[in-house]
N, CA, C and O atoms as CSV, one atom per row, in Angstrom:
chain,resi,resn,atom,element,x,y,z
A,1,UNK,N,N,-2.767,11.912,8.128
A,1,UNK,CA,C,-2.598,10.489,8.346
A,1,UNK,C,C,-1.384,9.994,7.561
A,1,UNK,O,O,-0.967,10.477,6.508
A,2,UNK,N,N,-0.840,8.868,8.290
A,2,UNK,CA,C,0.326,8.289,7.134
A,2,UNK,C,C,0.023,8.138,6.490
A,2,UNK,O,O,-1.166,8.220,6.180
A,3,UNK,N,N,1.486,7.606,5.458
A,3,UNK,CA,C,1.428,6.865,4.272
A,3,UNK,C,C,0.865,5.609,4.233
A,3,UNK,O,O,0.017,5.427,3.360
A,4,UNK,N,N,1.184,4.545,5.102
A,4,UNK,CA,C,1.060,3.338,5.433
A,4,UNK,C,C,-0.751,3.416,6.632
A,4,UNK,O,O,-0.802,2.231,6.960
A,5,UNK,N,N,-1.621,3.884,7.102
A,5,UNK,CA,C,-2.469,4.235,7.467
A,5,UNK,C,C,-3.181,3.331,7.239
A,5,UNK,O,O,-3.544,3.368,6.063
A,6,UNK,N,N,-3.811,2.033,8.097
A,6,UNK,CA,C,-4.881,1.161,7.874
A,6,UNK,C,C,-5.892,1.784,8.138
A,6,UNK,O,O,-6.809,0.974,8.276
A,7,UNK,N,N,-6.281,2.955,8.309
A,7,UNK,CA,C,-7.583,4.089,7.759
A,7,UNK,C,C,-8.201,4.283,6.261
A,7,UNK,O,O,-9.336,4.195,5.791
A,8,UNK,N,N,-6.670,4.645,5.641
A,8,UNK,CA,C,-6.727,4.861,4.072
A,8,UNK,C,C,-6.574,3.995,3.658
A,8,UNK,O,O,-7.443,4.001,2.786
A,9,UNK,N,N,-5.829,2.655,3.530
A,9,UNK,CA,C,-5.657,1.515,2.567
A,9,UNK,C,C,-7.085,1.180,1.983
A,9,UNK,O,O,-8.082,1.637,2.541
A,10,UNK,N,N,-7.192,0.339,0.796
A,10,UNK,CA,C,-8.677,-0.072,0.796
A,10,UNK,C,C,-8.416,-1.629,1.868
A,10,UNK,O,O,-7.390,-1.952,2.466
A,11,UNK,N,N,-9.556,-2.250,1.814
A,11,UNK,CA,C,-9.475,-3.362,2.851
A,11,UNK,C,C,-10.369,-4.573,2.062
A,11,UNK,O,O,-11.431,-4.779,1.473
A,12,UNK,N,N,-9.164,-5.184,2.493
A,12,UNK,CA,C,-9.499,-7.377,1.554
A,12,UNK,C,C,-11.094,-7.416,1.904
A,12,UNK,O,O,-11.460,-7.088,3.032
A,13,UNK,N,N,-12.114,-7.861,0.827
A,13,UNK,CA,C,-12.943,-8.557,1.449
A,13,UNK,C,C,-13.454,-9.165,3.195
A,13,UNK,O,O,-14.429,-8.901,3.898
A,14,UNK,N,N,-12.146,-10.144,3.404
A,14,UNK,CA,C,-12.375,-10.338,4.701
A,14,UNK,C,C,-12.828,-9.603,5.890
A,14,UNK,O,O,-13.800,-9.515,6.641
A,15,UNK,N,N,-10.759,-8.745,5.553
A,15,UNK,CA,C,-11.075,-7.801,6.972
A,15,UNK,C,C,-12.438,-7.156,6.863
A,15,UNK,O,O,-13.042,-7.284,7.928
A,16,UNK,N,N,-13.243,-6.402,5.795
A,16,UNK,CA,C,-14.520,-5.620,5.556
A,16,UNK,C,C,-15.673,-6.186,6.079
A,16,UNK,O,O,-16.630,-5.519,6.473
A,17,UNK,N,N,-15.599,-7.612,6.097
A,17,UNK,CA,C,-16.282,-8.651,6.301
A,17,UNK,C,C,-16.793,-8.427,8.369
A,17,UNK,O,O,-17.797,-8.052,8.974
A,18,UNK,N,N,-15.343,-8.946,8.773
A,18,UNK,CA,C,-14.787,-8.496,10.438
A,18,UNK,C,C,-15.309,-7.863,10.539
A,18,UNK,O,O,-16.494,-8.006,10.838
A,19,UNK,N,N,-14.517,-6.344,10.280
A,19,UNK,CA,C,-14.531,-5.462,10.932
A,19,UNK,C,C,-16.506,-5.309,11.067
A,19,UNK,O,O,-17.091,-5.413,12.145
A,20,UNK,N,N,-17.177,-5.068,9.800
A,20,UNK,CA,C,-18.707,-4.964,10.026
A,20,UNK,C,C,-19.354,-5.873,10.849
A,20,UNK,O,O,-20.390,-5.587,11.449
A,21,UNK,N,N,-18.684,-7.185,10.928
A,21,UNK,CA,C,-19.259,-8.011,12.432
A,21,UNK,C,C,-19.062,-7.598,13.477
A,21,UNK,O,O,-19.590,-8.341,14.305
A,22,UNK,N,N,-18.337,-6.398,14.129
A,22,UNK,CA,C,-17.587,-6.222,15.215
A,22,UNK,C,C,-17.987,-5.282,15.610
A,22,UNK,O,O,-17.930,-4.927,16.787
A,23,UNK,N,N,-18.654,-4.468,14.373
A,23,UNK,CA,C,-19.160,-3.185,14.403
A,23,UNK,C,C,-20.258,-2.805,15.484
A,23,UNK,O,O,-20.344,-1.746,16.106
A,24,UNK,N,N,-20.988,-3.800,15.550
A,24,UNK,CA,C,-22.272,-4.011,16.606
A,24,UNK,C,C,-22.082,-4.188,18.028
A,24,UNK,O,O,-22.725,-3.670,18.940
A,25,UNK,N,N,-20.769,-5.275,18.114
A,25,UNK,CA,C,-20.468,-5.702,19.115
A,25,UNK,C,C,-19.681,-7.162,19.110
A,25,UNK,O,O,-19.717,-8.128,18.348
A,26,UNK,N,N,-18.739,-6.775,20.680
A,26,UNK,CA,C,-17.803,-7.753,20.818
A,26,UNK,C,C,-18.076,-9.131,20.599
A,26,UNK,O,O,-18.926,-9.608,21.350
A,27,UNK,N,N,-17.314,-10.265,19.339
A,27,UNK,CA,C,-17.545,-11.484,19.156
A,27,UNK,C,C,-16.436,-12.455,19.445
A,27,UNK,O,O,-15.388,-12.024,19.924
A,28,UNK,N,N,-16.555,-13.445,19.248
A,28,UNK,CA,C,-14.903,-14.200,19.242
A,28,UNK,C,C,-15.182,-14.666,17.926
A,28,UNK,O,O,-15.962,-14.011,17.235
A,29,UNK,N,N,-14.582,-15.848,17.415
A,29,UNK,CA,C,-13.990,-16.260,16.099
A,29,UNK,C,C,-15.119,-16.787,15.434
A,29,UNK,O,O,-15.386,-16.364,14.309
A,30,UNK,N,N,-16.153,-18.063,16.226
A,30,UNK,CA,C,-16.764,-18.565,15.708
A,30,UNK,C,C,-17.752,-17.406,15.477
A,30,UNK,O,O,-17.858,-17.149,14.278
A,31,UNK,N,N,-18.601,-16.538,16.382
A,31,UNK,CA,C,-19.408,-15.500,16.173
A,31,UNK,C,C,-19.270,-15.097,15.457
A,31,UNK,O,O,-20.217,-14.927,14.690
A,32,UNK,N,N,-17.781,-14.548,15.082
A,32,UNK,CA,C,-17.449,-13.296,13.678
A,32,UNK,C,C,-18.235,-14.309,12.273
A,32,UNK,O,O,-19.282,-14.009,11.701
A,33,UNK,N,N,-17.365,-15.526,11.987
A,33,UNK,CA,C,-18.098,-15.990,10.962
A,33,UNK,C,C,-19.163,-16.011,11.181
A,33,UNK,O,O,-19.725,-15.049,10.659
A,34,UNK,N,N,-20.071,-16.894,11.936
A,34,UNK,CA,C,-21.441,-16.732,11.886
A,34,UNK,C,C,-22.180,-14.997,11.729
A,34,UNK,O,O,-23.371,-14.750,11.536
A,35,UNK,N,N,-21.556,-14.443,11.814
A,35,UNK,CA,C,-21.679,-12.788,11.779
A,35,UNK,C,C,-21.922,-12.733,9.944
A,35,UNK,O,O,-22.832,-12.486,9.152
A,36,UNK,N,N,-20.870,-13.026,9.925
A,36,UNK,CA,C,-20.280,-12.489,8.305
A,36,UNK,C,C,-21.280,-13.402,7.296
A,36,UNK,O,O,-21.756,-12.940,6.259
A,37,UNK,N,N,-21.532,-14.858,7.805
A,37,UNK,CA,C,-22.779,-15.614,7.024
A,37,UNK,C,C,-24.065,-14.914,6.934
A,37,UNK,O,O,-24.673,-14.721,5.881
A,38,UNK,N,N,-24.518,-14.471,8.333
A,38,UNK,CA,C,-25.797,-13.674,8.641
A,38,UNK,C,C,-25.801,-12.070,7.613
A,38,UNK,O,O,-26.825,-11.727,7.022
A,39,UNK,N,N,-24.548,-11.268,7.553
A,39,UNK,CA,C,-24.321,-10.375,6.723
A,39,UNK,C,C,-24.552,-10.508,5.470
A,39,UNK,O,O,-25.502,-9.952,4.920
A,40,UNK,N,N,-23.807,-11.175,4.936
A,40,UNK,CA,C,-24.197,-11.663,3.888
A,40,UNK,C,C,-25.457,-12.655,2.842
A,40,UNK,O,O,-25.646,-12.884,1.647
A,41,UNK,N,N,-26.032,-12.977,4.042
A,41,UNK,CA,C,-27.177,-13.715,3.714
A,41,UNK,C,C,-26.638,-14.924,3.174
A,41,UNK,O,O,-27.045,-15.407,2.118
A,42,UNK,N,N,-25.646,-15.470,3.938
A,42,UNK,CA,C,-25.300,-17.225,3.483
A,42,UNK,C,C,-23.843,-16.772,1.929
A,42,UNK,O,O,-23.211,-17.741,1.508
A,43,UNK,N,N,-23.547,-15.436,1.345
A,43,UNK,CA,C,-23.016,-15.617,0.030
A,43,UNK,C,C,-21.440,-15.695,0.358
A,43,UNK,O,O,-20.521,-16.189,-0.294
A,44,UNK,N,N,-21.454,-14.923,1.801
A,44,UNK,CA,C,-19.355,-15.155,1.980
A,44,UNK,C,C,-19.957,-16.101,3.544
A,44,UNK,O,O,-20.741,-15.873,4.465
A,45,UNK,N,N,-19.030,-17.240,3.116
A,45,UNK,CA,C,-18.443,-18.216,4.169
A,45,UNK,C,C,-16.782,-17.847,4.738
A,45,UNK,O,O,-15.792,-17.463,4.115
A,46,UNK,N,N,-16.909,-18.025,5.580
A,46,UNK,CA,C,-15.531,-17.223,6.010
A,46,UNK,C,C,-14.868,-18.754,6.755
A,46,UNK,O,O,-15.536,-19.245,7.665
A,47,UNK,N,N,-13.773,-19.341,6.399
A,47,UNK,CA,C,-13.491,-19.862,7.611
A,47,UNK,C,C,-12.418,-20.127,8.042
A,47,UNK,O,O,-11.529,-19.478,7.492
A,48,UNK,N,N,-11.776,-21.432,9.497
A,48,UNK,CA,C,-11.031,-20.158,10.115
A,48,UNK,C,C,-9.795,-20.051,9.854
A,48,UNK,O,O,-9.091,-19.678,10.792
A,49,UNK,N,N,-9.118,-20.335,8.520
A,49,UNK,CA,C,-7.903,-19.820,8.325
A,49,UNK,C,C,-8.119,-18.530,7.934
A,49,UNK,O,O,-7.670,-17.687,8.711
A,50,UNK,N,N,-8.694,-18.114,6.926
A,50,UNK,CA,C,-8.788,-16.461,6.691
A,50,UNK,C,C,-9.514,-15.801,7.492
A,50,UNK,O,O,-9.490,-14.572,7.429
A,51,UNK,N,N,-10.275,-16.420,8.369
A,51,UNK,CA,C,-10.498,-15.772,9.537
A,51,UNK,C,C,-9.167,-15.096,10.561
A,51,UNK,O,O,-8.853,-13.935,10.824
A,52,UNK,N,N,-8.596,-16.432,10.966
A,52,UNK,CA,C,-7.564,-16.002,12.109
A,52,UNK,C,C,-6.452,-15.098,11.621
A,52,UNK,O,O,-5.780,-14.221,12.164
A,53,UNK,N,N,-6.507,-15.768,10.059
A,53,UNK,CA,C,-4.977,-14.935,9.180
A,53,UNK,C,C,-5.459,-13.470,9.159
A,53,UNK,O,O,-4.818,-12.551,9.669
A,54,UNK,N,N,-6.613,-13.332,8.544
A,54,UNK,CA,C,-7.376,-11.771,8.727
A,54,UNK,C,C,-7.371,-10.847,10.288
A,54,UNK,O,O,-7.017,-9.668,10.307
A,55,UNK,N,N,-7.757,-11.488,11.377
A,55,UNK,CA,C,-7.753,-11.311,12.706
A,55,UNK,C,C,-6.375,-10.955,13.115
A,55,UNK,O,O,-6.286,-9.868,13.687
A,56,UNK,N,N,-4.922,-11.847,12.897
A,56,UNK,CA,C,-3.759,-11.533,12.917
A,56,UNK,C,C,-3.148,-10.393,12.614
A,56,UNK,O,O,-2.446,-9.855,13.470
A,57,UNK,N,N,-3.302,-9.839,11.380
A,57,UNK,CA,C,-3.019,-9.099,10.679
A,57,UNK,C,C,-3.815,-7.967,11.247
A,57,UNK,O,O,-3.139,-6.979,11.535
A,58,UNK,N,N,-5.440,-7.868,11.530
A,58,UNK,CA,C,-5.879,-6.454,11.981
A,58,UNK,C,C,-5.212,-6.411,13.685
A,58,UNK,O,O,-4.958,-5.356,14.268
A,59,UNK,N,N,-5.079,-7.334,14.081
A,59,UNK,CA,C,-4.341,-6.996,15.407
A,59,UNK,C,C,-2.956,-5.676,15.467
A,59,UNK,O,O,-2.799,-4.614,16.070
A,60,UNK,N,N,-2.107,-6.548,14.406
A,60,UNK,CA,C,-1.163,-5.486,14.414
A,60,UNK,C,C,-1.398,-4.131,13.925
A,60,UNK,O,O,-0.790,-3.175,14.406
A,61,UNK,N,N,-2.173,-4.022,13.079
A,61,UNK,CA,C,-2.270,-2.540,12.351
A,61,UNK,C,C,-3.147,-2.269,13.613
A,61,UNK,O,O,-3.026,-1.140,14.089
A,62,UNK,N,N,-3.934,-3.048,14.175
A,62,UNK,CA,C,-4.612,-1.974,15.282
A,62,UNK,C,C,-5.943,-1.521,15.111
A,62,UNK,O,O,-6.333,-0.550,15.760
A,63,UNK,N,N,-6.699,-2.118,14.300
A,63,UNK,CA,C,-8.015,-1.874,13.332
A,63,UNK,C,C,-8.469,-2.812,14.794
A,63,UNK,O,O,-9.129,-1.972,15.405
A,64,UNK,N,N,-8.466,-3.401,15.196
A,64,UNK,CA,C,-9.034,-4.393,16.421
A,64,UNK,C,C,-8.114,-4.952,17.617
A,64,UNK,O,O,-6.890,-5.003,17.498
A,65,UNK,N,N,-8.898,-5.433,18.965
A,65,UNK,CA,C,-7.962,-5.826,19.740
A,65,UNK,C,C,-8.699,-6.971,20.494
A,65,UNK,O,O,-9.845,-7.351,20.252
A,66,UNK,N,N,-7.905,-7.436,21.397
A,66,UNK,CA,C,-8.399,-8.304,22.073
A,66,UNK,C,C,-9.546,-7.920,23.401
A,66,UNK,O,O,-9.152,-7.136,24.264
A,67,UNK,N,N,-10.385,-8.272,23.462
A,67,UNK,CA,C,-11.679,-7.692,24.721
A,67,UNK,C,C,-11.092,-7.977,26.041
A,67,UNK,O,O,-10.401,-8.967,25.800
A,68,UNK,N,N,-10.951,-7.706,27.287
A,68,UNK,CA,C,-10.963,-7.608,28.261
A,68,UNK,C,C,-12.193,-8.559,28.817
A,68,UNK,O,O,-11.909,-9.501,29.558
A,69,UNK,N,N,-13.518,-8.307,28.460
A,69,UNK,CA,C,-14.587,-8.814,29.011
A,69,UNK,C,C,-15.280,-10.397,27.849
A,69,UNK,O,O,-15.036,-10.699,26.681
A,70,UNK,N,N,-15.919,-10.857,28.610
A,70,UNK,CA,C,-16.563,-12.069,28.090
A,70,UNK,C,C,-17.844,-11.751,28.175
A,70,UNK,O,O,-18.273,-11.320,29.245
A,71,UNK,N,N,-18.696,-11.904,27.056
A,71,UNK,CA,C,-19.915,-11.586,26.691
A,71,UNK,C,C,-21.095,-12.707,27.813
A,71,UNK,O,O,-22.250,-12.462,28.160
A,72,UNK,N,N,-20.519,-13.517,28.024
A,72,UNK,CA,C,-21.532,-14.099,29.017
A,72,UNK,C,C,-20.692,-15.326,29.543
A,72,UNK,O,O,-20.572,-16.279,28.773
A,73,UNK,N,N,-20.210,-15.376,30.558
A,73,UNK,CA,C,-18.998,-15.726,31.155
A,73,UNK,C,C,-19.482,-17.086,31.493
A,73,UNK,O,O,-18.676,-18.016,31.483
A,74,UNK,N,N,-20.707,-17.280,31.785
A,74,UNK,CA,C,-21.101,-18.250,32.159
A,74,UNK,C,C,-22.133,-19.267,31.320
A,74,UNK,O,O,-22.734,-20.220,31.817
A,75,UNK,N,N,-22.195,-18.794,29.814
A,75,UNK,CA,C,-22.296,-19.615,28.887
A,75,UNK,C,C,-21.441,-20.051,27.838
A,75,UNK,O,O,-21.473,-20.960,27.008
A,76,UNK,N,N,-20.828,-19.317,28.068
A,76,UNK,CA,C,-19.124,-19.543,27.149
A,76,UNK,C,C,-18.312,-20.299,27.830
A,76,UNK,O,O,-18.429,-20.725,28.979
A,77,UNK,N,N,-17.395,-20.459,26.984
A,77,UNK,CA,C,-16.148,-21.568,26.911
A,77,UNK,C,C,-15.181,-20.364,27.117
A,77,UNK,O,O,-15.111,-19.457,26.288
A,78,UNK,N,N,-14.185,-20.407,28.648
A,78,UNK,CA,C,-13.464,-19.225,28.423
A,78,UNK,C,C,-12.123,-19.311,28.028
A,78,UNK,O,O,-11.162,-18.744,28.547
A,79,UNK,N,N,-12.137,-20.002,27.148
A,79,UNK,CA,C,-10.830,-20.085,25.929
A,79,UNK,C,C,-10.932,-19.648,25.319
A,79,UNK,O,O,-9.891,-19.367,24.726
A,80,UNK,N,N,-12.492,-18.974,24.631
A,80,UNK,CA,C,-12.445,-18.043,23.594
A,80,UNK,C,C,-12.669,-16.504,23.941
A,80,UNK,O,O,-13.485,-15.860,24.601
A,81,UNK,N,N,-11.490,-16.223,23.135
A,81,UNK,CA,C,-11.272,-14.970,22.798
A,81,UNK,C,C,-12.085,-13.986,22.456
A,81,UNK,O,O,-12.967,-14.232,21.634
A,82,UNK,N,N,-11.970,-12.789,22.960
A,82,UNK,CA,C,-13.362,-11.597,21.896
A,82,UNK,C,C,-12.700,-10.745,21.565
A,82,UNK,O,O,-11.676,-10.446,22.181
A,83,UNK,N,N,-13.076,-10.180,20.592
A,83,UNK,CA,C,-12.593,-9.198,19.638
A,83,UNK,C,C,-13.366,-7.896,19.591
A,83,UNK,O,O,-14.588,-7.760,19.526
A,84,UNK,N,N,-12.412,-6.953,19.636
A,84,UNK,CA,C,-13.240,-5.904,19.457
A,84,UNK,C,C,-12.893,-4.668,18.394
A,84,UNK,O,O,-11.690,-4.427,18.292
A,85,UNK,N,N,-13.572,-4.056,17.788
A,85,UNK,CA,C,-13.144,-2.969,17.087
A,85,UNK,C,C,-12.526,-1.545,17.726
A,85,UNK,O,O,-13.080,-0.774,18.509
A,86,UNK,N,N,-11.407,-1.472,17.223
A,86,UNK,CA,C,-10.750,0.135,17.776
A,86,UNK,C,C,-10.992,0.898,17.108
A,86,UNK,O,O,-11.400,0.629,15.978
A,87,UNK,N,N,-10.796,2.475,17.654
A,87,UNK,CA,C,-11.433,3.841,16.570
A,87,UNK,C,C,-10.152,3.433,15.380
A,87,UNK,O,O,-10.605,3.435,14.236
A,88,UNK,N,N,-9.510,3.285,15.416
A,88,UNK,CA,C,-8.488,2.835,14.068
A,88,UNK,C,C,-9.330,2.492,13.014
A,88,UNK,O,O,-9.530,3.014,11.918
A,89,UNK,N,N,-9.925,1.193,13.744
A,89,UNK,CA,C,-10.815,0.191,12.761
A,89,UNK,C,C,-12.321,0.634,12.590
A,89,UNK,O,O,-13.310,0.002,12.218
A,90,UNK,N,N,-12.197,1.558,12.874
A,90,UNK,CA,C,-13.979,2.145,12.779
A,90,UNK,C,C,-13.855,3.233,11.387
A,90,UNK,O,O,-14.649,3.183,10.447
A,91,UNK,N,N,-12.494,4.379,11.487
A,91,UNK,CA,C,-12.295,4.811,10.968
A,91,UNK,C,C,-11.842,3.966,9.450
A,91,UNK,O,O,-11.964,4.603,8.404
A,92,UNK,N,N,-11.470,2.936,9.412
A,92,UNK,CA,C,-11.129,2.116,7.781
A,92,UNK,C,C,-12.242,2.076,7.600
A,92,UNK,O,O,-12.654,2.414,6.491
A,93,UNK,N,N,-12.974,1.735,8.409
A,93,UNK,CA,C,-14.399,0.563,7.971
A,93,UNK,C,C,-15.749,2.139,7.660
A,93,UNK,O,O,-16.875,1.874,7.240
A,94,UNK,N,N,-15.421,3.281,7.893
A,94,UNK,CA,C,-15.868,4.241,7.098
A,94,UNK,C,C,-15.314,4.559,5.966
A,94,UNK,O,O,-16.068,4.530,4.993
A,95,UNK,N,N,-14.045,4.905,5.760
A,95,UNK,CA,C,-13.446,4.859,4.555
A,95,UNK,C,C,-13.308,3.830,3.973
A,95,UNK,O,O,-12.545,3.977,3.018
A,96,UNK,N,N,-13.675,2.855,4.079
A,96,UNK,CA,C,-13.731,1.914,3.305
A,96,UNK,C,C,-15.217,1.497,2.437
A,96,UNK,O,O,-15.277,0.815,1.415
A,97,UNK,N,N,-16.564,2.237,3.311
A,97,UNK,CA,C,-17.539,1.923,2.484
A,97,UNK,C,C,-18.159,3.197,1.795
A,97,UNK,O,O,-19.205,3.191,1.145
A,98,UNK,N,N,-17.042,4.716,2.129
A,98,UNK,CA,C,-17.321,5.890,1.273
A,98,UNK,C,C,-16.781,5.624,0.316
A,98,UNK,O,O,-17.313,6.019,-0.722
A,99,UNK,N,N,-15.369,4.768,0.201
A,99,UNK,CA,C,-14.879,4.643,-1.288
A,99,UNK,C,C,-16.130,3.313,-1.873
A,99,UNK,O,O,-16.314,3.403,-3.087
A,100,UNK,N,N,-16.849,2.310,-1.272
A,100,UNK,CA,C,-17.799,2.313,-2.066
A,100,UNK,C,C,-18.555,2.547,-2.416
A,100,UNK,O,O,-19.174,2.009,-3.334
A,101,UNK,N,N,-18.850,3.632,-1.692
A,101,UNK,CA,C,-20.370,4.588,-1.972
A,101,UNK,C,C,-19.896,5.659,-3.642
A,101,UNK,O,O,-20.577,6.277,-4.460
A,102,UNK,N,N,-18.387,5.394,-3.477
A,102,UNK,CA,C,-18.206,6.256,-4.687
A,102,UNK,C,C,-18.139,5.503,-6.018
A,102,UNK,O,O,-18.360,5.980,-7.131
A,103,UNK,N,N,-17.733,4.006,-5.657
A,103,UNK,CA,C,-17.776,3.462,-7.101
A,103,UNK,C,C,-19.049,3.111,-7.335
A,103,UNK,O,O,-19.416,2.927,-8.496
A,104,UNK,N,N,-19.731,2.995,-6.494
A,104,UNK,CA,C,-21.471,2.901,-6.393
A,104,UNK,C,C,-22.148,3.762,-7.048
A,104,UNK,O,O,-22.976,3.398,-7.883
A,105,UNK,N,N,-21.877,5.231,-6.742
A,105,UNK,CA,C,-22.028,7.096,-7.692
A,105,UNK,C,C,-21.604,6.254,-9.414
A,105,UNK,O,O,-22.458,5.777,-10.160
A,106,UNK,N,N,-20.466,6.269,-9.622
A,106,UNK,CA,C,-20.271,5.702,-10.722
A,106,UNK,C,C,-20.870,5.153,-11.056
A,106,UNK,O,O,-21.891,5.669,-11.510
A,107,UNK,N,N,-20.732,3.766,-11.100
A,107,UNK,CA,C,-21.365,2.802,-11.391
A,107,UNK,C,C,-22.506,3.197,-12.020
A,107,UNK,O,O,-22.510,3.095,-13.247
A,108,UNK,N,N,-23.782,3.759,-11.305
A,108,UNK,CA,C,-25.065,4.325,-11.408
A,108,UNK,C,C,-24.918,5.278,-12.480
A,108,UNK,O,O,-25.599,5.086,-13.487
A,109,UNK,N,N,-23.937,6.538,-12.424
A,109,UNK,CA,C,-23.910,7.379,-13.615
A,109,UNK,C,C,-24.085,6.467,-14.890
A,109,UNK,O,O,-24.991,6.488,-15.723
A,110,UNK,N,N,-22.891,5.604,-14.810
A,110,UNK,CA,C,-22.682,4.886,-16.467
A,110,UNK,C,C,-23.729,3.818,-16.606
A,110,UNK,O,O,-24.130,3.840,-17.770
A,111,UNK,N,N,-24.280,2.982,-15.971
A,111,UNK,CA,C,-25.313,2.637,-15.910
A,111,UNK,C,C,-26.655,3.593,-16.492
A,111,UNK,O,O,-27.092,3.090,-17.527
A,112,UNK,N,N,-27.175,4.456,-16.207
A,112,UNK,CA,C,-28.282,5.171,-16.680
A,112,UNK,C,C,-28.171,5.903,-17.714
A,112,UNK,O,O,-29.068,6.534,-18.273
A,113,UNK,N,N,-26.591,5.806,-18.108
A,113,UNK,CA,C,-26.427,6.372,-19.684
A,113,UNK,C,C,-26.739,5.398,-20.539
A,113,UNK,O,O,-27.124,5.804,-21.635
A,114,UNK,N,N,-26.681,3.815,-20.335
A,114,UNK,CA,C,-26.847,2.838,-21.214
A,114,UNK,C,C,-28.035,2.658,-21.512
A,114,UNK,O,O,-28.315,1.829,-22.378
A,115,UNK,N,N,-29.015,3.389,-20.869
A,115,UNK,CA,C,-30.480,2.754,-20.365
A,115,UNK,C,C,-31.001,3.732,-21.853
A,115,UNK,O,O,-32.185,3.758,-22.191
């Protein structure tokens, strides 16, 4: 993989945020937040400037794209957009929660030495 590789980078809060809303299935903007509230249990509010600024930005690296299809065409508003996750963005959003599964290993080691 490259140097530059939005696989390997670690990833902002936000995008981590996204990408695990997306993970399930295709949303548009307002969904993703309401996604990321439900994830979190109400503790990250997302809204939509670092939403769209976050969304912008995974567009180009390619971690996500725009959907083709509308989740229910005929209860939606079809101005909005859906988003979807690419294997790009599937692949960060694993490496992104093995590197926390590793500071997590840590963490726990030095933790149970204090105990």
């Amino acid at each position: 993989m490259a140097k530059n590789d939005p696989a390997q980078a670690p990833l902002t809060p936000a995008v981590l945020h996204i990408l695990l809303a997306l993970s399930t299935e295709e949303r548009h903007g307002y969904g993703i937040m309401k996604q990321v509230a439900a994830d979190s249990q109400g503790k990250v509010k997302m809204g939509p400037g670092t939403l769209y600024g976050s969304v912008g930005r995974m567009l180009e690296a390619g971690l996500i794209k725009e959907s083709d299809q509308r989740v229910d065409p005929e209860m939606d508003d079809e101005r909005r957009i859906y988003y979807k996750i690419t294997g790009e963005g599937q692949a960060a959003l694993r490496a992104e929660l093995d590197r926390y599964r590793g500071v997590v290993t840590v963490a726990e080691g030095r933790l149970s030495y204090g105990n």
